[in-house]
PDB file of N, CA, C and O in Angstrom:
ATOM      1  N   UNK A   1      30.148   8.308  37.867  1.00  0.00           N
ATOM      2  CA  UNK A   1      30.232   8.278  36.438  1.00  0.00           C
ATOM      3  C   UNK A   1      29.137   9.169  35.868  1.00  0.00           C
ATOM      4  O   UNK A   1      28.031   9.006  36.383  1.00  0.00           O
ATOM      5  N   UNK A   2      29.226  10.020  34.966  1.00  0.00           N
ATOM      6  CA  UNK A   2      28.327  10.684  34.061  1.00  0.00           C
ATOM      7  C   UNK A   2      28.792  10.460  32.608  1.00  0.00           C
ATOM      8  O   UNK A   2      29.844  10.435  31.969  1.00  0.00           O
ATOM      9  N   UNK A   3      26.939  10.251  32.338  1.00  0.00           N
ATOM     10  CA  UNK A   3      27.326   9.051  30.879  1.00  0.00           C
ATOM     11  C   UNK A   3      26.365  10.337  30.352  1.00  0.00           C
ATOM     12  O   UNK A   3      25.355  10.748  30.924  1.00  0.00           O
ATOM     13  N   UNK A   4      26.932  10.835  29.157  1.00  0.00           N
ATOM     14  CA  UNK A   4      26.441  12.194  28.234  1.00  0.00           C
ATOM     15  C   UNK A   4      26.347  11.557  26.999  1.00  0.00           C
ATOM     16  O   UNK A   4      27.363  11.203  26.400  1.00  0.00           O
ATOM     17  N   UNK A   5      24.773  11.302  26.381  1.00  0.00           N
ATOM     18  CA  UNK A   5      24.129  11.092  25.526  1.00  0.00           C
ATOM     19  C   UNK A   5      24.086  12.041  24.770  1.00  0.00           C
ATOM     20  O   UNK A   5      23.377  13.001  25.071  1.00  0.00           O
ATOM     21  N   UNK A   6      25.064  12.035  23.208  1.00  0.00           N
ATOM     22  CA  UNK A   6      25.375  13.113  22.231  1.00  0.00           C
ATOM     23  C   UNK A   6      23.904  13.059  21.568  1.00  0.00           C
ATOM     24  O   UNK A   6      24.156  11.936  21.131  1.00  0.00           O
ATOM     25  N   UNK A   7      22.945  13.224  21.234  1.00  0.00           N
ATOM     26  CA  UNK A   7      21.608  13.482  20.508  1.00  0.00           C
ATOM     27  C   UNK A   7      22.072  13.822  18.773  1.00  0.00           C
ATOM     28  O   UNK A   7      22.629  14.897  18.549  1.00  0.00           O
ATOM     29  N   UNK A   8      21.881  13.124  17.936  1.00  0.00           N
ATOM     30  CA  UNK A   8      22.025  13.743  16.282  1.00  0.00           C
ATOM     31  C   UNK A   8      20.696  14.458  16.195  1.00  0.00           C
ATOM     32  O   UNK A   8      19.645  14.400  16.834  1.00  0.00           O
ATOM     33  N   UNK A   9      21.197  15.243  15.032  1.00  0.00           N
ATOM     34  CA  UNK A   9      20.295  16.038  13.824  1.00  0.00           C
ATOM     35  C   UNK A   9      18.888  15.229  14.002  1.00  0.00           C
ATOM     36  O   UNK A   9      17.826  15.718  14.388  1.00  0.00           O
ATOM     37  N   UNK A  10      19.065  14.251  13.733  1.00  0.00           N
ATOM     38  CA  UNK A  10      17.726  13.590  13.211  1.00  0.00           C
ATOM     39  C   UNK A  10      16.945  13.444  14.271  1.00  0.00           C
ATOM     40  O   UNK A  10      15.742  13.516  14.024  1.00  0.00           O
ATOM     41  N   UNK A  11      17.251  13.258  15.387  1.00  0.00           N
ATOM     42  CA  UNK A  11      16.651  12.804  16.994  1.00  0.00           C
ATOM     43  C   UNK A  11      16.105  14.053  17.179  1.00  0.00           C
ATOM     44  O   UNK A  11      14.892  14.263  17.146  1.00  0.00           O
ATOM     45  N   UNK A  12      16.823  14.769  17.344  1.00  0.00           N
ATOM     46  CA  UNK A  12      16.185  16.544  18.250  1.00  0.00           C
ATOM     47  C   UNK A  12      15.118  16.724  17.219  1.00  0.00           C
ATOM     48  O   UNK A  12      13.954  16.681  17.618  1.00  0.00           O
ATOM     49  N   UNK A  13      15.340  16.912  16.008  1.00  0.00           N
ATOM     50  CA  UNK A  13      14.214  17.546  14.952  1.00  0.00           C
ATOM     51  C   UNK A  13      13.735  16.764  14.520  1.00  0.00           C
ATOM     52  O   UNK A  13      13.498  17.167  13.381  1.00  0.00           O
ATOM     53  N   UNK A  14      13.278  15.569  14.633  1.00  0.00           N
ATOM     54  CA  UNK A  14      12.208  14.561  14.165  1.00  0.00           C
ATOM     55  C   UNK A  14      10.939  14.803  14.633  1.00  0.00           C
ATOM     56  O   UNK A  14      10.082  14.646  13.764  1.00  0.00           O
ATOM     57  N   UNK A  15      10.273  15.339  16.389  1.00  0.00           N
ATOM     58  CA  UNK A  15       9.237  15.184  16.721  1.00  0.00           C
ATOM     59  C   UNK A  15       8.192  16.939  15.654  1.00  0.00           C
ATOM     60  O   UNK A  15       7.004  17.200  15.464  1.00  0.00           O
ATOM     61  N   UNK A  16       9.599  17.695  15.251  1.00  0.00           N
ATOM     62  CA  UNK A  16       8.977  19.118  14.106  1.00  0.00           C
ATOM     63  C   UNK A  16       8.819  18.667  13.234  1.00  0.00           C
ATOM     64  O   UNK A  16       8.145  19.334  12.450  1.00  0.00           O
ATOM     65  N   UNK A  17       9.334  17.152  12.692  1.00  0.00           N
ATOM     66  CA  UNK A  17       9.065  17.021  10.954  1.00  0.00           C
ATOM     67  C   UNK A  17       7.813  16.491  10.512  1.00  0.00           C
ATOM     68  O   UNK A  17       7.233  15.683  11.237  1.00  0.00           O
ATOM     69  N   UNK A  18       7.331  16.833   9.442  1.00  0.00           N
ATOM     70  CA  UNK A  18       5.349  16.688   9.450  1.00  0.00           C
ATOM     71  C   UNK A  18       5.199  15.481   8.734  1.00  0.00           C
ATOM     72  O   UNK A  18       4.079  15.205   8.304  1.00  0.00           O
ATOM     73  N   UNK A  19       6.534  14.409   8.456  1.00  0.00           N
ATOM     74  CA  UNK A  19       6.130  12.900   7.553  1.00  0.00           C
ATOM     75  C   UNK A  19       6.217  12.566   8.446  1.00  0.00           C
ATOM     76  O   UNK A  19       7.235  12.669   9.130  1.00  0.00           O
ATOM     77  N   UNK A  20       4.824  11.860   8.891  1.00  0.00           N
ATOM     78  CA  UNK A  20       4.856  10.837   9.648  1.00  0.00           C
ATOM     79  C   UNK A  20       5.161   9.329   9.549  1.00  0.00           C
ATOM     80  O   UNK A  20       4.942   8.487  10.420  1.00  0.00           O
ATOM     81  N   UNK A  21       5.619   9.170   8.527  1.00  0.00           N
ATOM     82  CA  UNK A  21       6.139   8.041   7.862  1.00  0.00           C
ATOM     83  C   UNK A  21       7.669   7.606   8.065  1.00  0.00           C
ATOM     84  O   UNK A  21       8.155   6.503   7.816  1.00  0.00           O
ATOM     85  N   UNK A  22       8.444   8.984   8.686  1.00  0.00           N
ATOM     86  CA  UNK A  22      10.052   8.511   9.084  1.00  0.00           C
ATOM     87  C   UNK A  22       9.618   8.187  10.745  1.00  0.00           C
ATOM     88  O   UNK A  22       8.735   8.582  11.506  1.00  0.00           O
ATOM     89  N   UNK A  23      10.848   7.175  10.829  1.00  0.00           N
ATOM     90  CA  UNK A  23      10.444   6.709  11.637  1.00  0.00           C
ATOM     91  C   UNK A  23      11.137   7.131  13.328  1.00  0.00           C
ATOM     92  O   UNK A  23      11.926   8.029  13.621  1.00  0.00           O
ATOM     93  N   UNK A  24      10.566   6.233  14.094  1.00  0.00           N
ATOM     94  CA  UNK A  24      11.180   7.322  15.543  1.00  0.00           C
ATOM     95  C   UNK A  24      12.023   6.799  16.447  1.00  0.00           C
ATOM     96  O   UNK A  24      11.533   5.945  17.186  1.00  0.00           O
ATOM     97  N   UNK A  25      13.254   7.096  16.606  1.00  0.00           N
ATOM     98  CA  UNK A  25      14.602   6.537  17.253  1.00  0.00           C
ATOM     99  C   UNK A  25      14.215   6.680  18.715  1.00  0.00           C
ATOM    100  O   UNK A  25      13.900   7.758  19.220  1.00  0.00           O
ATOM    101  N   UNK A  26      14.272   5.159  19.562  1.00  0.00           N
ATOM    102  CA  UNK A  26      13.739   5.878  21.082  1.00  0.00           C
ATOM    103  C   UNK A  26      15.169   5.201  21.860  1.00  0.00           C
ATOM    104  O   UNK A  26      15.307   5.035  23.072  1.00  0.00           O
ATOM    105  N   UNK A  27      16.034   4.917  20.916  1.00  0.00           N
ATOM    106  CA  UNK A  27      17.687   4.126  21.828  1.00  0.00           C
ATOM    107  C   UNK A  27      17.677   5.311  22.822  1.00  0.00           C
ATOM    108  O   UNK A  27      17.452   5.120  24.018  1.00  0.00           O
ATOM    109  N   UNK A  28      17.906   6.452  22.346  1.00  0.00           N
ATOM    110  CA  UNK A  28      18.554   7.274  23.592  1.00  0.00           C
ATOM    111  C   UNK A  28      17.818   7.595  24.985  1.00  0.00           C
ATOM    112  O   UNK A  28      18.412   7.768  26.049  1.00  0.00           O
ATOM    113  N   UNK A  29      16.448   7.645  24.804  1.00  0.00           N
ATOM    114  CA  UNK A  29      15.599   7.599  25.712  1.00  0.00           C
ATOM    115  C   UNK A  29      15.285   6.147  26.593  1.00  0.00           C
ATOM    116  O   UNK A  29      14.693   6.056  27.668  1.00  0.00           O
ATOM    117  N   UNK A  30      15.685   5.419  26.041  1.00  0.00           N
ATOM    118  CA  UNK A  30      15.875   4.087  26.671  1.00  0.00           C
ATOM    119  C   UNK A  30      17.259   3.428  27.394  1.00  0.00           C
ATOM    120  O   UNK A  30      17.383   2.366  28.004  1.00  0.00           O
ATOM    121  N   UNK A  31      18.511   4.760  26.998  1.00  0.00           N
ATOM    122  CA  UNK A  31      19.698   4.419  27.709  1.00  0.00           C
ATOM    123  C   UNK A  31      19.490   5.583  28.884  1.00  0.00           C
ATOM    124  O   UNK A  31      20.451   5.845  29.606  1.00  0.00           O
ATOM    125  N   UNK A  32      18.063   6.366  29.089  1.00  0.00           N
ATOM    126  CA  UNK A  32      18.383   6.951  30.423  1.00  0.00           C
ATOM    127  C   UNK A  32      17.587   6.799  31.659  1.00  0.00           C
ATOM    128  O   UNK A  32      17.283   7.421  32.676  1.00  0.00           O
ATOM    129  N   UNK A  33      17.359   5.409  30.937  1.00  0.00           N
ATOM    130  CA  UNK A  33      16.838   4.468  32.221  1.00  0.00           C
ATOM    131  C   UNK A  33      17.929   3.812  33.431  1.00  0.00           C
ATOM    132  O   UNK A  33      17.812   3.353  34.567  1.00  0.00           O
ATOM    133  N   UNK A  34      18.772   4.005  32.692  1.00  0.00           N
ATOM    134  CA  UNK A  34      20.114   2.730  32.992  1.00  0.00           C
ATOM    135  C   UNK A  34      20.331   3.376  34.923  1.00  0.00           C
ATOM    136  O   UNK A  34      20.655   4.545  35.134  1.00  0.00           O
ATOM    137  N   UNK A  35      20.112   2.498  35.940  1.00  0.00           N
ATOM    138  CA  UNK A  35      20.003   2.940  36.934  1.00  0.00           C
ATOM    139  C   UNK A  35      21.437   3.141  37.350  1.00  0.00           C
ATOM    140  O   UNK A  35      22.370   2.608  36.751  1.00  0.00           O
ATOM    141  N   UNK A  36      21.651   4.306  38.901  1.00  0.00           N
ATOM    142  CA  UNK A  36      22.690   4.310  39.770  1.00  0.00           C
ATOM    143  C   UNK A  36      23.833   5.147  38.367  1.00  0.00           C
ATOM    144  O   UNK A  36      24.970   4.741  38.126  1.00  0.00           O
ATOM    145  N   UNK A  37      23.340   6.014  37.830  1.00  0.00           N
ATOM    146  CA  UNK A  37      24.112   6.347  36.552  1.00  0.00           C
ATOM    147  C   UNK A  37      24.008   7.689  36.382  1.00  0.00           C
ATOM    148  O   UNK A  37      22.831   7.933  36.116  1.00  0.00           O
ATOM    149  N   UNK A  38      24.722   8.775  36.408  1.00  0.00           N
ATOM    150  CA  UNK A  38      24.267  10.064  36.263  1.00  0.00           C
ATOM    151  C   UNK A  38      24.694  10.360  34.531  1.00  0.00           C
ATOM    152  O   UNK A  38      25.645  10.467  33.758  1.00  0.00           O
ATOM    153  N   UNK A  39      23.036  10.397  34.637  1.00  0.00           N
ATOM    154  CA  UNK A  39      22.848  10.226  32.850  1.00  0.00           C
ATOM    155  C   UNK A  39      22.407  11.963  32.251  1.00  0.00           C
ATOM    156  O   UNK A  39      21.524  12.632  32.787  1.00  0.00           O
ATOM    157  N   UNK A  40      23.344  12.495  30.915  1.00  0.00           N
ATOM    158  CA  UNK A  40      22.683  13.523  30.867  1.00  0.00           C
ATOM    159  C   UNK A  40      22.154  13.171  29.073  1.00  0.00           C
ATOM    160  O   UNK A  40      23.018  13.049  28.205  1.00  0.00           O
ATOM    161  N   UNK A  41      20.957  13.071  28.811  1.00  0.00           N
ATOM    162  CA  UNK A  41      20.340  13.096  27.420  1.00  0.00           C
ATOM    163  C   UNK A  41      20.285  14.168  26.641  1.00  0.00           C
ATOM    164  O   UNK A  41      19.204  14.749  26.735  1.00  0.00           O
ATOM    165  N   UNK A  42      21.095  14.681  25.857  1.00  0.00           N
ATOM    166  CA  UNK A  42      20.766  15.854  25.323  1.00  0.00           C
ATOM    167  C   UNK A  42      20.004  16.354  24.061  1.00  0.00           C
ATOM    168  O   UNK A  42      19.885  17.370  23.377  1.00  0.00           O
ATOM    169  N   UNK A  43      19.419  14.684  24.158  1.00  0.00           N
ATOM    170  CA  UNK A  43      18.163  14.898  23.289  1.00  0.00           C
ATOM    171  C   UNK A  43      17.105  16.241  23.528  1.00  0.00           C
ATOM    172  O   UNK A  43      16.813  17.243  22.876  1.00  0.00           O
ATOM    173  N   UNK A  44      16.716  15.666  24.831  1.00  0.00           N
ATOM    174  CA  UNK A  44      15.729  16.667  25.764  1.00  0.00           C
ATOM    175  C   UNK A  44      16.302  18.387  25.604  1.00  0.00           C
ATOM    176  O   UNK A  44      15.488  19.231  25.229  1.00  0.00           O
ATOM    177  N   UNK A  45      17.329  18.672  25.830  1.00  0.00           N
ATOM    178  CA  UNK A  45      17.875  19.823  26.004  1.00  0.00           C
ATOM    179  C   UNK A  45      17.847  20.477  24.170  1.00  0.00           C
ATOM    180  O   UNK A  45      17.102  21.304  23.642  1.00  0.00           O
ATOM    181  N   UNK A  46      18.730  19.858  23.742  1.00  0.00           N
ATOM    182  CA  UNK A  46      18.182  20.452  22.410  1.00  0.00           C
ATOM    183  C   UNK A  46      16.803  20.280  21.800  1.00  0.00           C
ATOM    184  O   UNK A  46      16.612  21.073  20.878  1.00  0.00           O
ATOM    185  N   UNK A  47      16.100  19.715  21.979  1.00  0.00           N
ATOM    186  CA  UNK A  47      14.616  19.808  21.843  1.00  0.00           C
ATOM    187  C   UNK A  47      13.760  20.982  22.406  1.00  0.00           C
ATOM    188  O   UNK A  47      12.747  21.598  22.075  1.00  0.00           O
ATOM    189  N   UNK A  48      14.418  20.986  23.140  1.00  0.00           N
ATOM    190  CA  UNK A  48      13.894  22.365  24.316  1.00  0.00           C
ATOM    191  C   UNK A  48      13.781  23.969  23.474  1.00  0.00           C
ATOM    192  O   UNK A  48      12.951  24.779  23.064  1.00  0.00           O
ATOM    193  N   UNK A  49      15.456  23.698  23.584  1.00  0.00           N
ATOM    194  CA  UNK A  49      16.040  25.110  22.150  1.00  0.00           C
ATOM    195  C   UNK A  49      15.347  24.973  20.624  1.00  0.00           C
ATOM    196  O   UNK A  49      15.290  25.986  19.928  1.00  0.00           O
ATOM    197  N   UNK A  50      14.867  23.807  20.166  1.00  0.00           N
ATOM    198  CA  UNK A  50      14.310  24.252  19.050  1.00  0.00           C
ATOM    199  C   UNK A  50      12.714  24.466  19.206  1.00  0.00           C
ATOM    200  O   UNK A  50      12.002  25.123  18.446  1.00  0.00           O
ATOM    201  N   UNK A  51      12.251  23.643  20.557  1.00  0.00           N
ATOM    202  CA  UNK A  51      10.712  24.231  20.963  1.00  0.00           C
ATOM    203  C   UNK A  51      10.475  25.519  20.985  1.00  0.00           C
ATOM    204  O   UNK A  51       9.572  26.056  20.343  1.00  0.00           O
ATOM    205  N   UNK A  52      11.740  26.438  22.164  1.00  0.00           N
ATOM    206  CA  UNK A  52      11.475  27.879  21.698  1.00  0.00           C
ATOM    207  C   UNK A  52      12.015  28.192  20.353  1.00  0.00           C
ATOM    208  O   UNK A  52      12.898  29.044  20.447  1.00  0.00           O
ATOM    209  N   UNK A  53      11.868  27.928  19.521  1.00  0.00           N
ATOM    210  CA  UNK A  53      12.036  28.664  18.135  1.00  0.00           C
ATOM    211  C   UNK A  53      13.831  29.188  18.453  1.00  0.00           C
ATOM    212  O   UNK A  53      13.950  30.376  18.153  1.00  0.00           O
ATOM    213  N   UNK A  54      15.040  28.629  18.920  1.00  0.00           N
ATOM    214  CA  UNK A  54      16.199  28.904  18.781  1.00  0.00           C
ATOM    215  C   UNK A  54      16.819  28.198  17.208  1.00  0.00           C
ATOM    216  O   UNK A  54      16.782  27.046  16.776  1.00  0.00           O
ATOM    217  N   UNK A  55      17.392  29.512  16.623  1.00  0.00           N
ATOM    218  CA  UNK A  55      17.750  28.594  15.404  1.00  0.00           C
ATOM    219  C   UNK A  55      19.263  28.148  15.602  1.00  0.00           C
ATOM    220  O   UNK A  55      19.961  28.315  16.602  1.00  0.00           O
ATOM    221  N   UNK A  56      19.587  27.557  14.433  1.00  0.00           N
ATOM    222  CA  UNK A  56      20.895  27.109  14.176  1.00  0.00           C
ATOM    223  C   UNK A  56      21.616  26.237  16.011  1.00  0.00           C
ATOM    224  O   UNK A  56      22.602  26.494  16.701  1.00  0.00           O
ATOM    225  N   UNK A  57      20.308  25.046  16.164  1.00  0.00           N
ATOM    226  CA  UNK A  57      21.002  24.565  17.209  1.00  0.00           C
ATOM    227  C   UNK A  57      22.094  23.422  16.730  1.00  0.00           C
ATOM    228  O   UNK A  57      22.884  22.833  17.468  1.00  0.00           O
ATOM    229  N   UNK A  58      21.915  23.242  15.138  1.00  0.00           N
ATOM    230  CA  UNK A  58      23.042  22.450  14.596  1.00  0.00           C
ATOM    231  C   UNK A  58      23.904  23.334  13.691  1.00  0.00           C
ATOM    232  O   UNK A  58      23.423  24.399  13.305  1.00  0.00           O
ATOM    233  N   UNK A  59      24.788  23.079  13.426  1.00  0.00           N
ATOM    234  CA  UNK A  59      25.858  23.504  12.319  1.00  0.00           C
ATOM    235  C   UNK A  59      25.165  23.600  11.043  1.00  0.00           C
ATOM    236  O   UNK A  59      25.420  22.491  10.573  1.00  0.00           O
ATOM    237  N   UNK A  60      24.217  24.405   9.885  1.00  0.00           N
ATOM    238  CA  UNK A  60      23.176  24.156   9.087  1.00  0.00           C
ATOM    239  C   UNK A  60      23.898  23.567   7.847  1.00  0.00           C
ATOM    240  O   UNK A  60      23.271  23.627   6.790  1.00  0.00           O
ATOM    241  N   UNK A  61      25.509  22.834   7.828  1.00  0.00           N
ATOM    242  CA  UNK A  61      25.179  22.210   6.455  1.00  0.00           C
ATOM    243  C   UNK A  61      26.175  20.720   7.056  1.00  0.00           C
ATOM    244  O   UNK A  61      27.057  20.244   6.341  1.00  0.00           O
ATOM    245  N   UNK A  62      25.786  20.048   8.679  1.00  0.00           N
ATOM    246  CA  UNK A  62      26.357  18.862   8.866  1.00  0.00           C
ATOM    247  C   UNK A  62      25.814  18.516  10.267  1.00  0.00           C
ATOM    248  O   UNK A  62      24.988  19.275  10.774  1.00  0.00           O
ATOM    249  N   UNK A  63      26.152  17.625  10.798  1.00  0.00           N
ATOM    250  CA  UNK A  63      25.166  17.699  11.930  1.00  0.00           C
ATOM    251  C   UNK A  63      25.890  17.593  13.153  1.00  0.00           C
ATOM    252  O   UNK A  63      25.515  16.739  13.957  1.00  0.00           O
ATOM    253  N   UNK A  64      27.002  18.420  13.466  1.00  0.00           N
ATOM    254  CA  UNK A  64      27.469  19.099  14.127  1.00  0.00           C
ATOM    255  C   UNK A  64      26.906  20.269  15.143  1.00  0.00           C
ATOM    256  O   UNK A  64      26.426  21.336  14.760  1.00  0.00           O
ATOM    257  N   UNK A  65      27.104  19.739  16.896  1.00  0.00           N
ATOM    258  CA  UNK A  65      26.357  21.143  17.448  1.00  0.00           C
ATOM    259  C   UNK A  65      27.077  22.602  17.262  1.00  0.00           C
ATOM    260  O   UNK A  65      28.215  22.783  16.830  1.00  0.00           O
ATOM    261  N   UNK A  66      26.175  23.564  17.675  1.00  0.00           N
ATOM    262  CA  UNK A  66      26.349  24.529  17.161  1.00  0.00           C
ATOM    263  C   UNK A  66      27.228  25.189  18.645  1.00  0.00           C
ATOM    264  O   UNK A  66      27.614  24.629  19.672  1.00  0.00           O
ATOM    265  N   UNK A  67      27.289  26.314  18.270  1.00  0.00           N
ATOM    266  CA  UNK A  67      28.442  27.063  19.830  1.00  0.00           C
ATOM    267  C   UNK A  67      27.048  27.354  20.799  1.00  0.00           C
ATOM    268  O   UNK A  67      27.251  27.749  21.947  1.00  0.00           O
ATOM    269  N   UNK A  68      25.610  27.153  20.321  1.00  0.00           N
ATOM    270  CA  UNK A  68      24.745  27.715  20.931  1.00  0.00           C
ATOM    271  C   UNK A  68      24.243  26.147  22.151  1.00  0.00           C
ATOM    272  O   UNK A  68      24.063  26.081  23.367  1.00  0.00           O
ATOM    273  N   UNK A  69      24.172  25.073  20.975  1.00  0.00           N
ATOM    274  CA  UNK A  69      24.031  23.896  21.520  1.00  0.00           C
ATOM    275  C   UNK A  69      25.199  23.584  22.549  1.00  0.00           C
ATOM    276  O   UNK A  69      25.030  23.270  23.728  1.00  0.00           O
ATOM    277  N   UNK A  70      26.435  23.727  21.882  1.00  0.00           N
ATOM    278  CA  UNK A  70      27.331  23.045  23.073  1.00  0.00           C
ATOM    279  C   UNK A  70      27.512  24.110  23.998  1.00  0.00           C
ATOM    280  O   UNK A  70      28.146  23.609  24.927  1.00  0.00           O
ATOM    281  N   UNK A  71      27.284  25.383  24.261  1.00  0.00           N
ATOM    282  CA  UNK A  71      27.216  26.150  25.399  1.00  0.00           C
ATOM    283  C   UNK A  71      26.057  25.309  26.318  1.00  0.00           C
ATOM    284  O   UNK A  71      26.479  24.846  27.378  1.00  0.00           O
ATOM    285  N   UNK A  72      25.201  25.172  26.120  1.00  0.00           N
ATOM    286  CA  UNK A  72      24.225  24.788  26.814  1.00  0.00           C
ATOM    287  C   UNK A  72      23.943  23.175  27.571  1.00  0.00           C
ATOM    288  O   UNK A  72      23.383  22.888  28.629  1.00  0.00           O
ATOM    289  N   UNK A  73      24.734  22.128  26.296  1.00  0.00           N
ATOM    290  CA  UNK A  73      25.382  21.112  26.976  1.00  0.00           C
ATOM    291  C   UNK A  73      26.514  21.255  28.203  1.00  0.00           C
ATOM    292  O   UNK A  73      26.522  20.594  29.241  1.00  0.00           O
ATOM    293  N   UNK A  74      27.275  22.085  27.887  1.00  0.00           N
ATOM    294  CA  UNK A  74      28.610  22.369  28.968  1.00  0.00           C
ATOM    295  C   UNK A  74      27.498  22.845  30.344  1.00  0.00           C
ATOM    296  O   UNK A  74      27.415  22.027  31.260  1.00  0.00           O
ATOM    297  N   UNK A  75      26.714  24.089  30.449  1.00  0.00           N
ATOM    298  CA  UNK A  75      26.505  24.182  31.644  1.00  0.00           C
ATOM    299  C   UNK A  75      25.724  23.132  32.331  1.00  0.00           C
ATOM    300  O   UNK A  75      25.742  23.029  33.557  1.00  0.00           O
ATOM    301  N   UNK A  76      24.765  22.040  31.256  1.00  0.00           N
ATOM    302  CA  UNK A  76      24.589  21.173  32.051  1.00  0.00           C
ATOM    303  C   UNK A  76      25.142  19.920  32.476  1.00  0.00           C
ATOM    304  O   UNK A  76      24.611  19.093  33.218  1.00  0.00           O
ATOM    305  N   UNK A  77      26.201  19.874  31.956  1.00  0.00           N
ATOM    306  CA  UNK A  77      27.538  19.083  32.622  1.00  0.00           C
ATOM    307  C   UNK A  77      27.590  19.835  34.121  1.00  0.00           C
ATOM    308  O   UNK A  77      27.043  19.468  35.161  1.00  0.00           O
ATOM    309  N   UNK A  78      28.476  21.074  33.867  1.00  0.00           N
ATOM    310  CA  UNK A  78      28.817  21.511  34.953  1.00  0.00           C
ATOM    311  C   UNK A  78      28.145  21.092  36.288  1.00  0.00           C
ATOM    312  O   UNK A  78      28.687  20.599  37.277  1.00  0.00           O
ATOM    313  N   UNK A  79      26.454  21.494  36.029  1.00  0.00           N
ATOM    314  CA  UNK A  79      25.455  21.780  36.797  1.00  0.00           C
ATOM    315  C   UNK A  79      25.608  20.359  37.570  1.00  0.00           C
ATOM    316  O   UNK A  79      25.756  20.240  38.786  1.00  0.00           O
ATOM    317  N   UNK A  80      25.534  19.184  36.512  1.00  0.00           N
ATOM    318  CA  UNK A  80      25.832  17.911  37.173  1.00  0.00           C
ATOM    319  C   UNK A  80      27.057  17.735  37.956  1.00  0.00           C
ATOM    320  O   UNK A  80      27.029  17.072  38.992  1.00  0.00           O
ATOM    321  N   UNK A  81      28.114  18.279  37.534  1.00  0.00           N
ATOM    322  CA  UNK A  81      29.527  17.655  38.235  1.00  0.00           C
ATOM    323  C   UNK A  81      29.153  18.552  39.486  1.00  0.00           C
ATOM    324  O   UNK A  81      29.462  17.977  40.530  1.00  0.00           O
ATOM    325  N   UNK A  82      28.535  19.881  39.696  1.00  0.00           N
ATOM    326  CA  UNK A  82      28.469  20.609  41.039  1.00  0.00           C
ATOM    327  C   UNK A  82      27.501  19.915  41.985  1.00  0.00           C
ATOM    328  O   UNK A  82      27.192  20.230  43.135  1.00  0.00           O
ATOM    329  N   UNK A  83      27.156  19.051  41.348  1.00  0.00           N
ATOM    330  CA  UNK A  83      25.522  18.412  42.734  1.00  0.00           C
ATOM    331  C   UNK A  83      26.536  16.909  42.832  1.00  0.00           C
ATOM    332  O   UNK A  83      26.406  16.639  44.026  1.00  0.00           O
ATOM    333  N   UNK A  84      27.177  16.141  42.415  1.00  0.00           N
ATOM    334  CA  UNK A  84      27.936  15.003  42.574  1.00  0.00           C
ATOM    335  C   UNK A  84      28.994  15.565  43.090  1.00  0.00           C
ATOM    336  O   UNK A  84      29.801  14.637  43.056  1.00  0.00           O
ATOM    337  N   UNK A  85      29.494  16.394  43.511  1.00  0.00           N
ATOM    338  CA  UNK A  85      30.516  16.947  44.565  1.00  0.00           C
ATOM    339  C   UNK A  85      31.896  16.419  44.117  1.00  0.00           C
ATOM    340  O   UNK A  85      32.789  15.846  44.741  1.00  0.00           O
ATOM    341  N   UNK A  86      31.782  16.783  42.893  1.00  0.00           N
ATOM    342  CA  UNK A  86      33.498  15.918  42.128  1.00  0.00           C
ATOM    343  C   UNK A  86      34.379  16.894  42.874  1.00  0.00           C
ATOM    344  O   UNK A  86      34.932  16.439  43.875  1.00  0.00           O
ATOM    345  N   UNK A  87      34.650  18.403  42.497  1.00  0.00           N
ATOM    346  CA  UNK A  87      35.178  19.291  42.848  1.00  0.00           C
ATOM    347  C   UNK A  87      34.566  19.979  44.014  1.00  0.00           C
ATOM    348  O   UNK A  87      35.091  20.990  44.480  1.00  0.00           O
TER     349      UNK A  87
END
């Protein structure tokens, strides 16, 4: 089984926003504990893309990924289904 953790708007770009007063969602990081589970978080991954300064990793007027984000989710699907020997 591979369980793919969709990440929102607010999750990926919360640790860039400078109020420290909103507050900090840790559900998804706490469902990739869940053992014997091939878990992919794509919190982490889009966090990554906006660390290097990649823009428009969301859709900029909904919070929809972008063709840049879901390219980059897909290969790390793939990457997973090729080490679990599905195909």
């Amino acid at each position: 089984m591979i369980f793919l953790i969709a990440a929102d708007k607010y999750d990926v770009y919360r640790p860039f926003m400078t109020d420290d007063s909103l507050p900090i969602d840790t559900t998804t990081d706490e469902l990739s504990n869940i053992p014997n589970i091939c878990i992919i978080n794509t919190k982490w991954l889009l966090q990554e893309m906006v660390r290097n300064g990649e823009k428009d990793v969301y859709m900029v007027n909904d919070t929809h990924w972008s063709y840049k984000a879901s390219e980059v989710v897909a290969k790390k699907l793939v990457q997973n289904i090729d080490l679990l020997g599905i195909f």
